[in-house]
C-alpha positions as CSV (number, residue, x, y, z in Angstrom):
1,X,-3.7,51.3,-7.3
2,X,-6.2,49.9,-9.7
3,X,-4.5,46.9,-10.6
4,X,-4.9,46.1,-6.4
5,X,-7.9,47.1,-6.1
6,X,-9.2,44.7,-9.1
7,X,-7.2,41.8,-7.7
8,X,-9.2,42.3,-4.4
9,X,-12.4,42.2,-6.4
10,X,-11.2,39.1,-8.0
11,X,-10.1,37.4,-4.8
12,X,-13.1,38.4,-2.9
13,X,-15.7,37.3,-6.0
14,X,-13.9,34.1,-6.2
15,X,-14.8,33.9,-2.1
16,X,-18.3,34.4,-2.8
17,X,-18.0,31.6,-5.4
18,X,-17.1,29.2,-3.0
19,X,-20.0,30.1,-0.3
20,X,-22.5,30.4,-2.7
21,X,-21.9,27.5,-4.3
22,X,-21.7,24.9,-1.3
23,X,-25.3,23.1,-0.7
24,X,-26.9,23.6,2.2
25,X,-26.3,20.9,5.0
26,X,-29.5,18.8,5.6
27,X,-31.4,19.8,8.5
28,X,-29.5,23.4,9.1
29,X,-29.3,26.8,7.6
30,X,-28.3,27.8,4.8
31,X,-25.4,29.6,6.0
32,X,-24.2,26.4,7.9
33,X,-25.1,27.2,11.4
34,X,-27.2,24.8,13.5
35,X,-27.9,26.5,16.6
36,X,-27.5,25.9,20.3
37,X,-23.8,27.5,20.0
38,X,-22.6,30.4,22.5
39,X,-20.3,33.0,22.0
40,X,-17.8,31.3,24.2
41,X,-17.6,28.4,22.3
42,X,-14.2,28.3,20.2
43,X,-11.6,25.7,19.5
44,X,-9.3,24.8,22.1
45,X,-6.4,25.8,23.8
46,X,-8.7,28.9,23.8
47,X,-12.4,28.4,25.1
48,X,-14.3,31.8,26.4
49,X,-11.7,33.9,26.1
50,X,-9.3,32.1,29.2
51,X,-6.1,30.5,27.4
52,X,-5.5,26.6,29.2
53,X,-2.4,24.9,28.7
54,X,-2.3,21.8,26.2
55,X,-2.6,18.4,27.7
56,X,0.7,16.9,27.3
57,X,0.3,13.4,25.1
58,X,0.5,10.0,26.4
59,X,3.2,8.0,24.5
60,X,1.0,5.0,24.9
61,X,-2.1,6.5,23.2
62,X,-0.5,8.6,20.4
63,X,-0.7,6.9,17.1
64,X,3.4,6.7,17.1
65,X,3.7,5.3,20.4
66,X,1.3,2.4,19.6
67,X,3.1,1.8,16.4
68,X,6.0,1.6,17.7
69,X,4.1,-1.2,20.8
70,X,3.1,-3.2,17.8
71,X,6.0,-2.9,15.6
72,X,8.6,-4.0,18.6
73,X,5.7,-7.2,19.6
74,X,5.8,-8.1,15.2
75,X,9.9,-8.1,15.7
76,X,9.9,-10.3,18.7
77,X,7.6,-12.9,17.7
78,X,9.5,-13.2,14.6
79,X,12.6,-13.6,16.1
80,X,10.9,-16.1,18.5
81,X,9.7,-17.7,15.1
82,X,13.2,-18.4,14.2
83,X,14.6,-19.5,17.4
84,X,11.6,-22.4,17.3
85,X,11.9,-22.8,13.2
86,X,15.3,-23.5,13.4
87,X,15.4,-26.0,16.2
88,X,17.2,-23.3,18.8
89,X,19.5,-22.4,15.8
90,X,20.8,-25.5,15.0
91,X,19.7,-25.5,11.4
92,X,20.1,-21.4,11.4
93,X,23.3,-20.6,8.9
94,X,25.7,-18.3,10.9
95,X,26.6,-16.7,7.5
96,X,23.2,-15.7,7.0
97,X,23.0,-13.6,10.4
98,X,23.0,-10.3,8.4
99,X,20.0,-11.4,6.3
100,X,18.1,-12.4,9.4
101,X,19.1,-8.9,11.2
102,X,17.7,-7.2,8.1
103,X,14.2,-8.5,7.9
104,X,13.6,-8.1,12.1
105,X,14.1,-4.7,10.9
106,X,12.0,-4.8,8.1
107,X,9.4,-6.3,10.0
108,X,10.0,-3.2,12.8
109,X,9.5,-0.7,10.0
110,X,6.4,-2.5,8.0
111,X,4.6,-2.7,10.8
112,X,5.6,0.9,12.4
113,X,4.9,2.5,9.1
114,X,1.5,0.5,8.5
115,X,0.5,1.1,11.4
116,X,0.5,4.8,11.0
117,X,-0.9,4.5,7.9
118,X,-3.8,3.1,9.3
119,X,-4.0,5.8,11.8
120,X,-5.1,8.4,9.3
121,X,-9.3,9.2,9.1
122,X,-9.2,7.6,5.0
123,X,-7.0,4.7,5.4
124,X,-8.3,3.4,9.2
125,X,-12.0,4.1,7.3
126,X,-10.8,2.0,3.8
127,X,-9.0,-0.8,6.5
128,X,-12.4,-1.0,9.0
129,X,-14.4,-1.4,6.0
130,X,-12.4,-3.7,3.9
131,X,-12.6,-6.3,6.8
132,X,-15.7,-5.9,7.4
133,X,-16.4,-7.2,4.3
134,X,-14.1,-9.4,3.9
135,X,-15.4,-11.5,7.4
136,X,-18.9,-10.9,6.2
137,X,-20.7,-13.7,6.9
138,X,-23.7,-12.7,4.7
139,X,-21.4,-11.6,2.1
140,X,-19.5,-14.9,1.9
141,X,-23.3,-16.4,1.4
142,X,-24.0,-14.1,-1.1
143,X,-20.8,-13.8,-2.9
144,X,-19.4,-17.1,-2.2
145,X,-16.1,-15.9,-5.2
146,X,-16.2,-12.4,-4.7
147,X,-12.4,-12.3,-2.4
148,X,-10.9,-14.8,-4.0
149,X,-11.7,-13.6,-7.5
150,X,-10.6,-10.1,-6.0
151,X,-7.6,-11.1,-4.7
152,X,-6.2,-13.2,-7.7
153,X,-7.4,-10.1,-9.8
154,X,-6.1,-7.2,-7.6
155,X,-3.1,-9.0,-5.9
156,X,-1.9,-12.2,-8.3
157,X,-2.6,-10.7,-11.8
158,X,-3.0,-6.8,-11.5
159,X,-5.8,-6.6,-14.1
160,X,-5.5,-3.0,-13.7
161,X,-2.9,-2.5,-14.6
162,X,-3.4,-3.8,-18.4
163,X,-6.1,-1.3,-18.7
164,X,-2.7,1.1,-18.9
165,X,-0.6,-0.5,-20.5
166,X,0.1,-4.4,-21.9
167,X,4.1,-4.2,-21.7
168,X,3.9,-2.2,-18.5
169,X,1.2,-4.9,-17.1
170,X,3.7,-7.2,-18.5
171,X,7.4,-6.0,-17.2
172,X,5.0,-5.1,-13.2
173,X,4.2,-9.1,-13.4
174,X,7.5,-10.1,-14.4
175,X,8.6,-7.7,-11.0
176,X,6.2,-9.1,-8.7
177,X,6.1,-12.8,-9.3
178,X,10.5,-12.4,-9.8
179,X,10.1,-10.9,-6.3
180,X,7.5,-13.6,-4.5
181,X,9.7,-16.3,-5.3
182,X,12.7,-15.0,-4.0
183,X,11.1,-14.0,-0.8
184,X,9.2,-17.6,-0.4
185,X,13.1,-19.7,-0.7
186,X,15.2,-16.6,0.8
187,X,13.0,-15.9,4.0
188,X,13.0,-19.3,5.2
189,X,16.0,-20.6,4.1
190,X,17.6,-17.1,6.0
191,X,15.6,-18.2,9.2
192,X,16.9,-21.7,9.1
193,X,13.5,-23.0,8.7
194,X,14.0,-24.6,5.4
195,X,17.5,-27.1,5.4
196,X,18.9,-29.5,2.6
197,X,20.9,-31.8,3.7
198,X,22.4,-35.3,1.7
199,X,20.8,-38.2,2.1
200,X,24.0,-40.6,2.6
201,X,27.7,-40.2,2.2
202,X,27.8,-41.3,-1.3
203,X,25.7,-40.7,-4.1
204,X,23.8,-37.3,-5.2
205,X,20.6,-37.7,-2.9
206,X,19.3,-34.6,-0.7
207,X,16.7,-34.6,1.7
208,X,14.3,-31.0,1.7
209,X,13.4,-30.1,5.6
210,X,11.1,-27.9,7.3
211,X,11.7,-27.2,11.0
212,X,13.1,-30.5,11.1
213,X,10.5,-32.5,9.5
214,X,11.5,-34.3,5.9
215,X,9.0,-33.1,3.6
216,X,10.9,-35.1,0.5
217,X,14.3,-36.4,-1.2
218,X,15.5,-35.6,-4.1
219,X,18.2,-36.4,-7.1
220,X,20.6,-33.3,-7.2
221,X,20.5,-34.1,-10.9
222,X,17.2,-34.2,-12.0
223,X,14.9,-31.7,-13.0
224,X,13.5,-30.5,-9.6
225,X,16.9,-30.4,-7.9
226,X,18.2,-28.3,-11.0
227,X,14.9,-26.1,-9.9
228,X,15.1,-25.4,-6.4
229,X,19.1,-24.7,-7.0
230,X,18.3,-22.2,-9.8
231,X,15.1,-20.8,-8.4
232,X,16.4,-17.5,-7.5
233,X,18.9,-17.2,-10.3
234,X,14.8,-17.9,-12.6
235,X,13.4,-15.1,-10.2
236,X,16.3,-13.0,-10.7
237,X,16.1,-13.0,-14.0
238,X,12.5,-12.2,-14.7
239,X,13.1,-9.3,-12.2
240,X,15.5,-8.1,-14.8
241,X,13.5,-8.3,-17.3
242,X,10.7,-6.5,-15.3
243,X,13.5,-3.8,-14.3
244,X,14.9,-2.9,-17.5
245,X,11.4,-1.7,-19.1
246,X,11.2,0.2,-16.7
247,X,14.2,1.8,-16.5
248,X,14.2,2.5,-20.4
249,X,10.6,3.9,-19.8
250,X,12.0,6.1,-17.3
251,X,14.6,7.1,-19.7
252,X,12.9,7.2,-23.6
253,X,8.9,7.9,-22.0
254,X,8.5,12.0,-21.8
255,X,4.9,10.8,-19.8
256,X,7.3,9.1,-17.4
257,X,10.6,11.4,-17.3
258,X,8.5,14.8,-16.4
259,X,7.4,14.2,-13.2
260,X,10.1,11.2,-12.0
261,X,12.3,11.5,-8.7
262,X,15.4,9.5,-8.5
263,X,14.6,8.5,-4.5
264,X,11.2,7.3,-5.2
265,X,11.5,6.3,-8.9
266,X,15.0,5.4,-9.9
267,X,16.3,4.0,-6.7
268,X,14.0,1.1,-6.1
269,X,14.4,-0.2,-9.5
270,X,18.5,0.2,-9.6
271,X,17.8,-2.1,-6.0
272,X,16.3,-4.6,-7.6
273,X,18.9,-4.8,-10.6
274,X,22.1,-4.8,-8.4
275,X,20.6,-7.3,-6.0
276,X,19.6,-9.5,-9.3
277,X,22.9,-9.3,-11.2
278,X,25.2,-9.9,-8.3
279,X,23.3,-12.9,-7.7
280,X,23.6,-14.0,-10.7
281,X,27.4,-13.4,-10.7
282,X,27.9,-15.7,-8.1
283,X,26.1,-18.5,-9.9
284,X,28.5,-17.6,-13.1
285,X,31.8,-17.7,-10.8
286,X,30.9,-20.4,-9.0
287,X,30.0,-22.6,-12.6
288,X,32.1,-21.2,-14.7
289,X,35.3,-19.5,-12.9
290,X,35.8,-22.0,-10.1
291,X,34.8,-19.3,-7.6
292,X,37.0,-16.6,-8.5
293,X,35.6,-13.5,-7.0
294,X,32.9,-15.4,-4.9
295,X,34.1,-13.2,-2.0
296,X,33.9,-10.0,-3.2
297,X,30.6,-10.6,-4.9
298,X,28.8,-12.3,-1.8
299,X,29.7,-9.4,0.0
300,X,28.0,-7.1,-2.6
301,X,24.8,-9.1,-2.5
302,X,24.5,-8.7,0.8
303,X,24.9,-5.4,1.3
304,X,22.7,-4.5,-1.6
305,X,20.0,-6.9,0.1
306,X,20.3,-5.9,3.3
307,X,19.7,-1.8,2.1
308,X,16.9,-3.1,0.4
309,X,15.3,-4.6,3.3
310,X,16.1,-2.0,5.3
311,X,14.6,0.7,2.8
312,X,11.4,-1.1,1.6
313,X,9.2,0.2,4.6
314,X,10.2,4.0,4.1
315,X,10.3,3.7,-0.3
316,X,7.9,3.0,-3.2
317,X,8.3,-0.5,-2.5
318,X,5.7,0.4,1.0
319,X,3.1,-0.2,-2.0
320,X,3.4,-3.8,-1.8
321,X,2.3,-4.2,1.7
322,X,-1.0,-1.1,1.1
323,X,-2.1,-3.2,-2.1
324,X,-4.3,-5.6,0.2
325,X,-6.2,-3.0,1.7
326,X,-7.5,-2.4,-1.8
327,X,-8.8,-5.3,-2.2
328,X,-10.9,-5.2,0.4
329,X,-12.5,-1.8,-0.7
330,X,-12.8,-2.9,-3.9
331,X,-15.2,-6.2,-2.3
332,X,-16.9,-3.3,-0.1
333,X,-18.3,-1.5,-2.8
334,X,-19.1,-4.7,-5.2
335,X,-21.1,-5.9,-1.8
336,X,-23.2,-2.6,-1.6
337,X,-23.7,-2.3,-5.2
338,X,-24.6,-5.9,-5.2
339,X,-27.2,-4.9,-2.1
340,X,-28.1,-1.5,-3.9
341,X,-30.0,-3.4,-6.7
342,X,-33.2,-2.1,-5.0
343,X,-33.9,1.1,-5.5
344,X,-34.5,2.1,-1.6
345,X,-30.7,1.2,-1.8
346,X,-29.5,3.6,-3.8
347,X,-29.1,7.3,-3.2
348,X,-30.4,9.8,-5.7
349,X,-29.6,13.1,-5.9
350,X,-30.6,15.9,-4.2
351,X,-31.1,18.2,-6.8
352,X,-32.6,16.1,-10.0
353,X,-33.0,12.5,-8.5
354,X,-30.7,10.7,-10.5
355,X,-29.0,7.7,-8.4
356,X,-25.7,8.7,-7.9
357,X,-24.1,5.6,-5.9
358,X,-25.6,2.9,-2.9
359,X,-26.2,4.7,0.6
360,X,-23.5,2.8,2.6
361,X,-20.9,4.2,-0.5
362,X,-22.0,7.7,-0.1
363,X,-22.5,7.3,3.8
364,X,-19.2,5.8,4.1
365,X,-17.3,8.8,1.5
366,X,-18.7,11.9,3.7
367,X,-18.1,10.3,7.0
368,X,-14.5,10.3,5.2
369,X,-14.7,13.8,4.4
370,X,-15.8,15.3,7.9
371,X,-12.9,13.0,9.9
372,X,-10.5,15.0,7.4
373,X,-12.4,17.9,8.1
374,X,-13.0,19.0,4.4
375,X,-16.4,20.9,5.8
376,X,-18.2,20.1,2.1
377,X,-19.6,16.7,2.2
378,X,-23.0,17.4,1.6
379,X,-21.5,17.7,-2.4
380,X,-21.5,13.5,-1.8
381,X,-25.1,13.9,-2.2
382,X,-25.1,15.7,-5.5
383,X,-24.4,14.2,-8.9
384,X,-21.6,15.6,-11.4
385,X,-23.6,17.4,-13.6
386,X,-25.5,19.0,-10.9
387,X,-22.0,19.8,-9.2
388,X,-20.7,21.8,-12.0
389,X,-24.7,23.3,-12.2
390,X,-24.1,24.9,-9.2
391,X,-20.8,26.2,-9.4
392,X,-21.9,27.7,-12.7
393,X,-24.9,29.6,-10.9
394,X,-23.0,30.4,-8.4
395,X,-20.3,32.0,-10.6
396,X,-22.9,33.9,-13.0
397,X,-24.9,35.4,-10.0
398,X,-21.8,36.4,-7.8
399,X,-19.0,36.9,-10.2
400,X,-20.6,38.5,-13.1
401,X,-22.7,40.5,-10.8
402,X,-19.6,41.9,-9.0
403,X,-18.2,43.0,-12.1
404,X,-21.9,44.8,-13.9
């Protein structure tokens, strides 16, 4: 039919488009071949025409089996860390057993899913580099600020993040600072690391502990006592506050409601809000109705924590734990543009010269490219303009040609 027949011309042009437009590799043909190759040669299980049966692989070296090495040696020293932290549980609360379960198994899962994470070509590339560079020795002369600069602005204040938006900048540090403070008097205080215990039999002293040791007293009703007993009701409330932008953004932002999933999007930040109000309802019926419902809303709390911990490694939240990683390819390329200030440094174009970005970047972006197996690196060499040059050539002597 004609209408087949000019789809297949279409389909086949648009082929040509592709091939013609690629560059060729450096050092080989223009048609991508290199040589040396035999007919035989062709990817396995198949090799010269004789089928051979696929290895069967070893649990040990398969990236799940060493994630799940690692991931079971991160639970185990942690619960090792809590036997020792809390003096062979002495100090270790026996109501806060399900809290404790919880984040052994949110250590399990971080550290499974990280690890596997790492294990693909981009990421295990961005991690090897990052450290790199981060344990530079000639970076740290040369840059003595660079990390910790970096970190406070990728990690603490999230600079990026006002380029967006301010109120979305704003509610994200409201989130993440609500969230740090929790963890740093929950975590402890759940491994029986951290214990409070009065001073004497009379009188409103208390006495602040870590694995034992008394770090220092103080008056239940001053200002710092008042503090460390409403710290998480403070981080509980700016995480509502940090929540509830959100969640109107979600609902009133058309930007936001087109592409939003309620797994990914919704549930994380209705996590957050029940874990927040129930525990400020326990600080409201313990103050003001003589523990009525304290029960029933301690209960709640933990169950809504305990999910939470238990879904973090396997949600949106996983974000939280990749975010360091970035830092350290943001340092990478500020070292080798720092380095590529000399123009030997720099690579230029292969088609008008123009310096396109320093030789490790580039270097580092096609070795990238060929572990995924993209087969089109060599376009790391070329600039943007010359990019959509080419394609444009390419389309103008194949396509239009196909159609004369």
């Amino acid at each position: 039919m004609p209408g087949a027949r000019a789809r297949n011309r279409i389909s086949s042009s648009a082929r040509r488009v592709r091939v013609a437009a690629t560059p060729p590799p450096p050092g080989g043909s223009p048609d991508g071949s290199t040589g040396g190759g035999s007919a035989g040669d062709g990817p396995p299980p198949y090799r010269g025409g004789v089928a051979r049966a696929e290895a069967r692989p070893d649990v040990t070296t398969s990236p799940a089996g060493r994630a799940s090495m690692v991931a079971g040696a991160a639970s185990v020293l942690l619960i090792a860390a809590i036997l020792l932290g809390s003096r062979e549980l002495r100090d270790f609360d026996s109501a806060l057993v399900p809290y404790a379960v919880a984040s052994v198994f949110l250590t399990f899962g971080v550290v499974y899913r990280y690890m596997m994470w790492i294990s693909a070509p981009a990421a295990r590339r961005m991690f090897r580099e990052g450290w790199a560079a981060a344990l530079s020795w000639e970076n740290l002369k040369r840059s003595p600020t660079a990390l910790p600069r970096m970190a406070a602005t990728y990690l603490g204040f999230q600079k990026f993040l006002g380029a967006r938006s301010h109120a979305r900048w704003v509610a994200h540090q409201l989130i993440f600072w609500g969230c740090l403070l929790a963890a740093v008097i929950t975590f402890p205080l759940t491994w029986g690391w951290f214990t409070f215990t009065a001073a004497s039999a009379t009188g409103p002293g208390y006495e602040m502990r870590l694995w034992g040791v008394k770090l220092f007293g103080f008056d239940s009703g001053s200002f710092l006592g008042w503090a460390l007993y409403h710290g998480l009701d403070l981080a509980a409330v700016m995480v509502i506050g940090g929540v509830g932008y959100f969640l109107w953004r979600r609902v009133r932002d058309r930007a936001a409601t087109t592409g939003q999933r309620f797994g990914y999007d919704f549930l994380p930040l209705l996590a957050l809000l029940t874990i927040s109000v129930t525990g400020l309802l326990l600080t409201f019926s313990e103050m003001f109705l003589h523990g009525g419902g304290y029960e029933f809303l301690a209960i709640l709390h933990m169950a809504s924590v305990v999910l939470t911990l238990v879904y973090l490694p396997f949600g949106k939240f996983f974000h939280i734990v990749q975010r360091p990683a970035a830092v350290g390819m943001q340092l990478f390329k500020y070292t080798t543009r720092r380095k590529g200030s000399d123009a030997e440094e720099l690579r230029v174009c292969r088609r008008c010269g123009q310096p396109i970005d320093t030789v490790a970047a580039v270097d580092n972006l096609r070795a990238t490219m060929r572990d995924l197996r993209l087969g089109f690196d060599e376009w790391a060499e070329y600039c943007p303009r010359c990019k959509r040059v080419l394609r444009g050539t390419a389309y103008l002597s194949d396509v239009k040609r196909g159609f004369k």
